[in-house]
C-alpha positions in Angstrom: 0.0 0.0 0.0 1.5 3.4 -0.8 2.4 5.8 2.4 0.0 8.6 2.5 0.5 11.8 3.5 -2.0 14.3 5.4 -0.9 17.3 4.5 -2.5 20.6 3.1 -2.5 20.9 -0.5 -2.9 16.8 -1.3 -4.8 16.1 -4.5 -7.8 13.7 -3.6 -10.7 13.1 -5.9 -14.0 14.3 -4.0 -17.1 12.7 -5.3 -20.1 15.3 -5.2 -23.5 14.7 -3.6 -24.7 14.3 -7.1 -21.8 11.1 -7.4 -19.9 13.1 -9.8 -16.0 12.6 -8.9 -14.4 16.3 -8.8 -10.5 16.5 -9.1 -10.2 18.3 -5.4 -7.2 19.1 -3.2 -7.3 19.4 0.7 -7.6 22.4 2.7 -7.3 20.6 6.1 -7.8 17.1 7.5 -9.8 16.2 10.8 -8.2 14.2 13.2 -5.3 13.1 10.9 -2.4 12.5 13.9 -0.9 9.3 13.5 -2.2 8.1 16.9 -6.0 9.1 15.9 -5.7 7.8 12.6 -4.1 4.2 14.1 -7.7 4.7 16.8 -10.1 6.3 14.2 -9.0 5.2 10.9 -8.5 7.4 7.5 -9.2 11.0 8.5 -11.8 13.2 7.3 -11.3 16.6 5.3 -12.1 20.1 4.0 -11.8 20.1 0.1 -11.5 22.5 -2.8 -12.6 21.9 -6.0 -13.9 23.6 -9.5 -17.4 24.2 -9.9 -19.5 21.3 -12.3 -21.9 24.7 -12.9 -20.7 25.5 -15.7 -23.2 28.9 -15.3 -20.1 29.4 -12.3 -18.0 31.5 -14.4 -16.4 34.7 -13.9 -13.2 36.7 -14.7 -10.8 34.4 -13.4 -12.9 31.4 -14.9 -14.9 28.7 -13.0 -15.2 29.2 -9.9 -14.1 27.2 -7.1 -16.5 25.5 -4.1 -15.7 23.9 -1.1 -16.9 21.2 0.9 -15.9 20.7 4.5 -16.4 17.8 7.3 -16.0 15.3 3.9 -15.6 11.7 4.9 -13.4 9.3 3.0 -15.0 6.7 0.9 -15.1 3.7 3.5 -17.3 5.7 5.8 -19.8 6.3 3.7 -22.5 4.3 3.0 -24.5 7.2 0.3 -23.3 7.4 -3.0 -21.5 10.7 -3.0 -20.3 13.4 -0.5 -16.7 11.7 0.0 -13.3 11.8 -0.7 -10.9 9.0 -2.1 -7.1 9.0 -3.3 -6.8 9.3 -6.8 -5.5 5.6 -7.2 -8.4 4.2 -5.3 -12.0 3.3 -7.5 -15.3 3.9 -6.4 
C-alpha cells in the first residue's frame, strides 16, 4: 500500500453529492495525527474543488467550491459526498 501523507494541498478526488467525482485538493484534514488515525482510521477533510456549474463563471474562470467535514469513501455508506485518493475506485 502506498504511504500517505495528510498534508494541506494533497490532490484527492472528491465525489459530489450528485456522485460526480471532482478533481479536489485538501484544505485541512480532521483528526489526521498518527495516533488518531491508528484509533479512528482514515481521516476526514475540507476540500477544494472547480465548480461542475458551468453557469459558475467569472473573470478568473470557474469558480471554485468547497466542501468541508468530507468523509473518506469507506465511511460512507451514500453514493456521493466523500473523498478517495486518486488511485483508489469507487
Amino acid at each position: 500500500m502506498q504511504e500517505r501523507k495528510y498534508e494541506p494541498g494533497q490532490h484527492v478526488v472528491y465525489v459530489d453529492s450528485h456522485g460526480v467525482p471532482r478533481e479536489a485538493l485538501v484544505t485541512m484534514w480532521w483528526s489526521a495525527a498518527p495516533d488518531q488515525i491508528q484509533t479512528y482510521g482514515v481521516p476526514g477533510c475540507n476540500v477544494v474543488f472547480v465548480s461542475g456549474n458551468e453557469a459558475k463563471n467569472d473573470g478568473y474562470g470557474r469558480q471554485t467550491e468547497h466542501s468541508t467535514s468530507v468523509v473518506h469513501r469507506s465511511k460512507q455508506p451514500a453514493p456521493g459526498n466523500y473523498w478517495r485518493w486518486p488511485d483508489e475506485s469507487d
